[in-house]
ZAMARGU-4260 file (C-alpha; in steps of 0.2 Angstrom, whole numbers, plus 5000, padded with zeros to 4 digits):
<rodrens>
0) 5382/5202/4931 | 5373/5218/4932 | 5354/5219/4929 | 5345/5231/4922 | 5332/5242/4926
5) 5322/5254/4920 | 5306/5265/4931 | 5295/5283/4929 | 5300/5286/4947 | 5316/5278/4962
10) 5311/5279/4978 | 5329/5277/4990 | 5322/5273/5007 | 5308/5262/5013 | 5303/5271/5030
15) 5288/5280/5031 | 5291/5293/5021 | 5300/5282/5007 | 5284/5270/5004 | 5270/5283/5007
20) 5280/5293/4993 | 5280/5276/4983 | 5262/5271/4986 | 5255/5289/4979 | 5264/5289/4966
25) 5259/5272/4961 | 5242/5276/4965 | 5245/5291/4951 | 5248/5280/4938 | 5268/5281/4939
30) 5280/5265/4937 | 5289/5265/4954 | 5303/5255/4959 | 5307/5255/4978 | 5324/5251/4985
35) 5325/5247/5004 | 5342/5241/5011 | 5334/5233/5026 | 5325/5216/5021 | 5308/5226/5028
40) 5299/5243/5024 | 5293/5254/5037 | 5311/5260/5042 | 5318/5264/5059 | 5299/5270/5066
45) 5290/5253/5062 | 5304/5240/5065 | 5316/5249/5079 | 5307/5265/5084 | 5289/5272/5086
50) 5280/5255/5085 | 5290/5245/5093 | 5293/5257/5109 | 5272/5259/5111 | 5271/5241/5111
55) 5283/5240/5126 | 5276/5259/5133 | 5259/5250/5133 | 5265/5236/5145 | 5272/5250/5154
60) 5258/5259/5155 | 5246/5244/5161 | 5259/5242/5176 | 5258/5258/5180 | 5239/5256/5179
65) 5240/5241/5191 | 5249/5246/5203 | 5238/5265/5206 | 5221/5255/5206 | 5225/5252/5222
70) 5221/5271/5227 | 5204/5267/5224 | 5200/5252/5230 | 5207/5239/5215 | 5221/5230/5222
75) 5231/5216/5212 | 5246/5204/5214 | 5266/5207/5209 | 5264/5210/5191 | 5274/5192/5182
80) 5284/5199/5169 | 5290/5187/5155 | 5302/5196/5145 | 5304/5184/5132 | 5283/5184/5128
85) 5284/5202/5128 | 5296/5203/5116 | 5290/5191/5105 | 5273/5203/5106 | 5284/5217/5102
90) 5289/5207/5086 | 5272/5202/5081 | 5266/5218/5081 | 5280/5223/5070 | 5279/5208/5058
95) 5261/5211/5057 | 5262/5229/5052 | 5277/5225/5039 | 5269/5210/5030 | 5253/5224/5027
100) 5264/5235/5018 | 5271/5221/5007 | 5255/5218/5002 | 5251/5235/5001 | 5266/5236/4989
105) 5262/5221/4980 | 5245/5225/4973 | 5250/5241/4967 | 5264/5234/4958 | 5276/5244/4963
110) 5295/5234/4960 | 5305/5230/4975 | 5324/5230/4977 | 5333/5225/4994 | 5348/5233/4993
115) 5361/5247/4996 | 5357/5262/4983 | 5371/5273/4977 | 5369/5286/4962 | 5383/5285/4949
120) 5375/5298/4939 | 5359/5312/4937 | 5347/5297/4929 | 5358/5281/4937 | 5355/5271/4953
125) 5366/5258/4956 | 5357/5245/4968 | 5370/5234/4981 | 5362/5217/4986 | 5366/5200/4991
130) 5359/5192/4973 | 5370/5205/4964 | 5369/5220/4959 | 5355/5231/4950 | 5358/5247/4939
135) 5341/5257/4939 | 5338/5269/4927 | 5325/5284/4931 | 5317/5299/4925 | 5313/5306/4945
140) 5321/5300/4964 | 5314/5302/4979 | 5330/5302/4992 | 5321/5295/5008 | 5337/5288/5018
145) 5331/5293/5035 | 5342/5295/5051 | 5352/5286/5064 | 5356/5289/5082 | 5372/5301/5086
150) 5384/5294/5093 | 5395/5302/5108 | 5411/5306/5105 | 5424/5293/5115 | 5410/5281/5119
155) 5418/5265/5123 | 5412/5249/5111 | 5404/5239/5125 | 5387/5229/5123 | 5380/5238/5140
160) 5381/5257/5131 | 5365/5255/5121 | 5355/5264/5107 | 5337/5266/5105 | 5339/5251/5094
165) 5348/5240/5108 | 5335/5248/5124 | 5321/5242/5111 | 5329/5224/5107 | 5324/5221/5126
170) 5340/5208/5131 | 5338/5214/5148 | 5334/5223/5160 | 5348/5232/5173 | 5349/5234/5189
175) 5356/5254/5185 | 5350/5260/5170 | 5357/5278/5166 | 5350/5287/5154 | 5360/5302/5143
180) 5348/5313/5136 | 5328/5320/5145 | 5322/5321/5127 | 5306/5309/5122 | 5316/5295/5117
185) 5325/5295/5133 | 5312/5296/5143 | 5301/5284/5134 | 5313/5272/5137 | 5315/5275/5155
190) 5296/5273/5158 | 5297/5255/5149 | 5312/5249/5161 | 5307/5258/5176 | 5291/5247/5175
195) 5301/5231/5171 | 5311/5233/5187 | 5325/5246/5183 | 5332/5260/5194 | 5332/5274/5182
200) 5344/5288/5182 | 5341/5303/5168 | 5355/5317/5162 | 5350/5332/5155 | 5363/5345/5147
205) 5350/5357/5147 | 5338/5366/5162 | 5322/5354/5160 | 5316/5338/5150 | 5308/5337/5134
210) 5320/5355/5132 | 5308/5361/5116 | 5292/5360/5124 | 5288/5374/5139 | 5292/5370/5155
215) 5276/5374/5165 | 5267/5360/5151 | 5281/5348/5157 | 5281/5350/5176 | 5266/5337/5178
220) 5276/5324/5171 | 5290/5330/5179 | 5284/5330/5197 | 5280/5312/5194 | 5294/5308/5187
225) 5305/5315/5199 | 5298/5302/5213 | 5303/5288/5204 | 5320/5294/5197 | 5336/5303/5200
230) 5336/5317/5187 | 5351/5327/5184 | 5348/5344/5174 | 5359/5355/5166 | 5371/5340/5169
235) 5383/5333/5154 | 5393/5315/5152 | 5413/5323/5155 | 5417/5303/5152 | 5413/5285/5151
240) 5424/5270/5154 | 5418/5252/5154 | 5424/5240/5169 | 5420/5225/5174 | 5408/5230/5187
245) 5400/5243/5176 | 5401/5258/5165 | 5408/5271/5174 | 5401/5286/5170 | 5408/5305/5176
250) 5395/5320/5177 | 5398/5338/5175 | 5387/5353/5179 | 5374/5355/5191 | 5378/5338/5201
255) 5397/5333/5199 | 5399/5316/5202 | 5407/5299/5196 | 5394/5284/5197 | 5392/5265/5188
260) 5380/5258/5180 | 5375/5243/5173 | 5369/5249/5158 | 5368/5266/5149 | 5356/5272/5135
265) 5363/5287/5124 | 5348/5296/5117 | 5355/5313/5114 | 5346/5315/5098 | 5348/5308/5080
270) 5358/5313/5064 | 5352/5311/5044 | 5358/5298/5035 | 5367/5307/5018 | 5384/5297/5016
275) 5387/5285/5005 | 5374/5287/4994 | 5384/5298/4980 | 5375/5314/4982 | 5389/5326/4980
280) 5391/5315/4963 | 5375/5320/4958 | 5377/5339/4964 | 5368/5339/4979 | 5378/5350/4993
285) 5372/5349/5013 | 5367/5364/5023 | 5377/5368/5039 | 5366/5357/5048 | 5368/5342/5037
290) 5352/5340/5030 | 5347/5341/5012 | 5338/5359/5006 | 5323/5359/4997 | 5308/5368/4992
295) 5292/5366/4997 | 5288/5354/4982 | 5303/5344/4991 | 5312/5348/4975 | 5332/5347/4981
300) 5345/5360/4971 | 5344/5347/4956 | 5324/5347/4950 | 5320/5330/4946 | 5329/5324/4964
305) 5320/5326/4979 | 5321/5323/4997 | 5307/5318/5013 | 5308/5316/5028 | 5324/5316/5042
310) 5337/5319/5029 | 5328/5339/5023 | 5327/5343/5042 | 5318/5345/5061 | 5305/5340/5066
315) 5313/5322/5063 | 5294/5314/5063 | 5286/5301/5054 | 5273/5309/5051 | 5280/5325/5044
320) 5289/5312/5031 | 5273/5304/5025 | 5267/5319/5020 | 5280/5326/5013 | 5279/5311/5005
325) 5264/5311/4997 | 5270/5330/4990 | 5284/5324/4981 | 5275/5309/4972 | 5261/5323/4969
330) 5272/5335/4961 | 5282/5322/4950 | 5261/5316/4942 | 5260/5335/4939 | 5249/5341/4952
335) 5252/5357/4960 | 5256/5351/4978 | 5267/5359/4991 | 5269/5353/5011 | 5264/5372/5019
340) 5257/5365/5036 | 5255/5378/5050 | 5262/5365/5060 | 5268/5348/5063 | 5263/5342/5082
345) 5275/5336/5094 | 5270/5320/5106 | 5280/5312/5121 | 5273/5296/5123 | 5277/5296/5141
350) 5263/5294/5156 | 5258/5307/5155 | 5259/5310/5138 | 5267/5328/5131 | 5259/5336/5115
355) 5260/5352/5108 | 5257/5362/5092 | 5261/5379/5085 | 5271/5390/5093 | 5276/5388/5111
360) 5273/5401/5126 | 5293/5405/5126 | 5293/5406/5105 | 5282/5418/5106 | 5288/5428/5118
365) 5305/5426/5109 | 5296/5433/5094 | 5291/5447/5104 | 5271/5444/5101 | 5255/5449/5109
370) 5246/5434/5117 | 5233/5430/5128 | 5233/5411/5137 | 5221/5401/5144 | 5225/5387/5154
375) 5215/5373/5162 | 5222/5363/5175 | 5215/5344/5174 | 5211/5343/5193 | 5196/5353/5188
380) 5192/5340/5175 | 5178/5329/5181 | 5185/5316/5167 | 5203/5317/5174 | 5198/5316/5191
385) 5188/5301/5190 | 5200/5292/5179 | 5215/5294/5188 | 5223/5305/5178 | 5221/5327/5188
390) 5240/5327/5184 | 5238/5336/5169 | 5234/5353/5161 | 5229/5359/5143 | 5236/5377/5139
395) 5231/5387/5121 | 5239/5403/5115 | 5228/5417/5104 | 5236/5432/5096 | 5229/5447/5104
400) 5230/5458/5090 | 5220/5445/5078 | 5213/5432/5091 | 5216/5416/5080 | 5225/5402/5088
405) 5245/5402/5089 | 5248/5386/5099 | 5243/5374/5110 | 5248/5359/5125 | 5243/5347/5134
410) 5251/5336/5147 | 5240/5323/5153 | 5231/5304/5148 | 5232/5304/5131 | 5239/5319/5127
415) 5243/5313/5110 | 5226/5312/5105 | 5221/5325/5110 | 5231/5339/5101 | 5224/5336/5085
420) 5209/5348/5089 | 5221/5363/5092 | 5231/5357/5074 | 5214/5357/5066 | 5210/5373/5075
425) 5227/5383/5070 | 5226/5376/5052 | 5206/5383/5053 | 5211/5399/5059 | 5201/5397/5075
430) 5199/5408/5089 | 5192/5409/5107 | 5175/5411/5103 | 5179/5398/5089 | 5183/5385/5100
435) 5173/5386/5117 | 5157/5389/5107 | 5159/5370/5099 | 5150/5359/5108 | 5161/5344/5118
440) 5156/5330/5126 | 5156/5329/5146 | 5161/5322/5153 | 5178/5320/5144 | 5198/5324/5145
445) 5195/5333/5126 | 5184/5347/5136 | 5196/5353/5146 | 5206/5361/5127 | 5187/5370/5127
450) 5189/5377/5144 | 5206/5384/5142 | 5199/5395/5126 | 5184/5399/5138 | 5197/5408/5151
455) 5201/5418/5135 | 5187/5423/5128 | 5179/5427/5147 | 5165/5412/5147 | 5173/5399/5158
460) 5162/5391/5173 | 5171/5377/5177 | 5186/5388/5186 | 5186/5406/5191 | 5189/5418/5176
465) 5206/5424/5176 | 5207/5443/5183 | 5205/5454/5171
</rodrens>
């Protein structure tokens, strides 16, 4: 038996994006139905991604922590690690968060549908589930399917070849952990095993980790990095077999060499979920990257369909979904939204963390502009210094022609944090004189953003100004 359904708006996805898109629109008076394959909202970031990994980085973190109070005079025992108790933290975390946005979803009313979601038509949604099967009828959809991780090419199915679902699930920790791919995942990951015990090794296709961000913002975390681990840039996986010993792994490129390992993360990025759904029933073709167009109303080719998050293109962030989220629900009520950021920041979780904003140092020189740069190096940070944390710098970018704000990074403790100054700043239309001439707190690692505009706009004290 089929049941029947009918709502104002079918939200496809429960991620972030999918329920913030869900929630506005209730909250605008729509009747929303939201249809999750999964038995719990909050997609891959809340239940196998972002939160999950920050729990686990967070442990990581307070190892790390230990083990360099020594430095200054703080010394304490072996860390005891009980797996099992931090993965039931892990999971706690996770369950706390999901059973929030159940009753987030419950008291706005909005009707729930566990189930897998295919279009059979312009206005029908047929809903798959283990108690039957659904057939919704709508006036709008929101297509918020998310992504999944890319799998390589004649990878053998063995348990020890992991995901970023498997390295989260925390079974084990290996001996040899190799990890394919210097990108934030993959390097997240490596700090959470690394500190659990793991001899981490990290392969890199391309010149330097964390490729999209400059590489001068990276080198603090890569001279750190490189003490604790092998890392083999512009290095690729030529082939992986799986032994009893181990997985055997062949490398290419800058390091040539066949090596085993007992377990081996790919993280080589991650690929938008748009089959199976009946899309190309419903008219909607992808691009040549295999994302889903739209407009900046998130409107698709087909008006009343629209698209959020992973599956409409990079940057593949949760919080780029939500809002685009919030755009869609907006423009279906009738309001005149549209998702124009000036940017959408960047953040490597990592100690230390990565973040930046805008455009790049090498963007901008790709785009042959006029920029004058400012940065402040955190061993002149009276904050950095006496928490342990000079390895750092904070680096801003002004166009010379109209001396507002073109990007920003900073690599250092809470780095992630921290770049929401330079997002407001661009979004402002700030400038040099904008920024240094606003009062910060010292001392304090947020400053240290306000020295580097000072080095621009000629006021800085804490440093030597730059030579003119």
């Amino acid at each position: 038996m089929v049941h029947e359904l009918t709502t104002g708006v079918a939200v496809l996805g429960g991620g972030p994006g999918g329920y913030t898109a869900a929630f506005r629109a209730a909250d605008l008076g729509l009747d929303v139905c939201l249809i999750e394959q999964g038995g719990r909202l909050g997609g891959v970031c809340l239940n196998v991604g972002c939160i999950p990994s920050k729990t686990l980085l967070h442990a990581a973190f307070v190892i790390e922590e230990a083990q360099a109070a020594s430095e200054f005079g703080v010394s304490f025992g072996t860390p005891q690690i009980d797996i099992e108790a931090l993965r039931s933290h892990k999971a706690k975390i996770v369950t706390q968060l999901t059973n929030g946005l159940d009753g987030l979803c419950k008291a706005r009313k909005i009707t729930r549908l566990t189930g897998h979601g295919t279009f059979v038509d312009q206005k029908t949604l047929l809903v798959s589930g283990k108690d039957g099967d659904t057939r919704v009828s709508f006036t709008d959809a929101i297509i918020a399917t998310g992504s999944h991780p890319f799998v390589l090419p004649g990878c053998p199915d063995d348990p020890r070849i992991w995901d970023s679902t498997d390295a989260l699930a925390l079974t084990t920790v290996p001996k040899r952990l190799l990890v394919i791919g210097g990108g934030i995942i993959g390097l997240e990951m490596a700090q959470v095993y690394s500190a659990l015990g793991a001899e981490i090794t990290i392969v890199e296709m391309l010149p330097q980790i964390i490729p999209p961000a400059d590489r001068d913002l990276v080198q603090p975390l890569f001279l750190k990095l490189k003490k604790k681990y092998r890392i083999y840039t512009e290095t690729r996986v030529a082939g992986i077999t799986d032994g009893p010993a181990g997985i055997e792994v062949i490398l290419e490129g800058k390091i040539a060499t066949t090596e085993s390992f007992d377990a081996v993360l790919v993280a080589v990025g991650r690929r938008p979920n748009t089959a199976g759904f009946g899309l190309e029933t419903i008219g909607l073709a992808l691009d040549g990257h295999g994302f889903l167009p739209v407009n900046e109303r998130q409107q698709t080719a087909v008006p009343h369909f629209y698209a959020i998050g992973d599956v409409v293109g990079e940057p593949m962030l949760a919080h780029k979904a939500s809002h685009q989220g919030k755009v869609a629900a907006e423009v279906i009520a009738g309001h005149k939204s549209a998702f124009t950021p000036m940017t959408i920041p960047s953040v490597a979780y990592t100690s230390p963390e990565v973040a930046w904003m805008g455009l790049t140092e090498k963007e901008a020189e790709q785009q042959g502009l006029s920029f004058k740069k400012g940065k402040f190096p955190w061993g002149a940070s009276g904050r950095a210094l006496s928490s342990g944390a000079s390895n750092g710098v904070s680096k801003v970018l002004f166009d010379e022609v109209t001396g507002r704000i073109l990007g920003a990074g900073i690599c250092g403790l809470n780095a992630g944090e921290l770049i929401h100054e330079a997002v407001l700043a661009l979004e402002m239309g700030a400038n040099a004189e904008d920024i240094s001439k606003t009062v910060h707190a010292h001392p304090t690692l947020a400053e240290t953003f306000a020295f580097a505009a000072e080095m621009v706009d000629g006021s800085i004290t804490d440093v030597l100004p730059p030579k003119k």
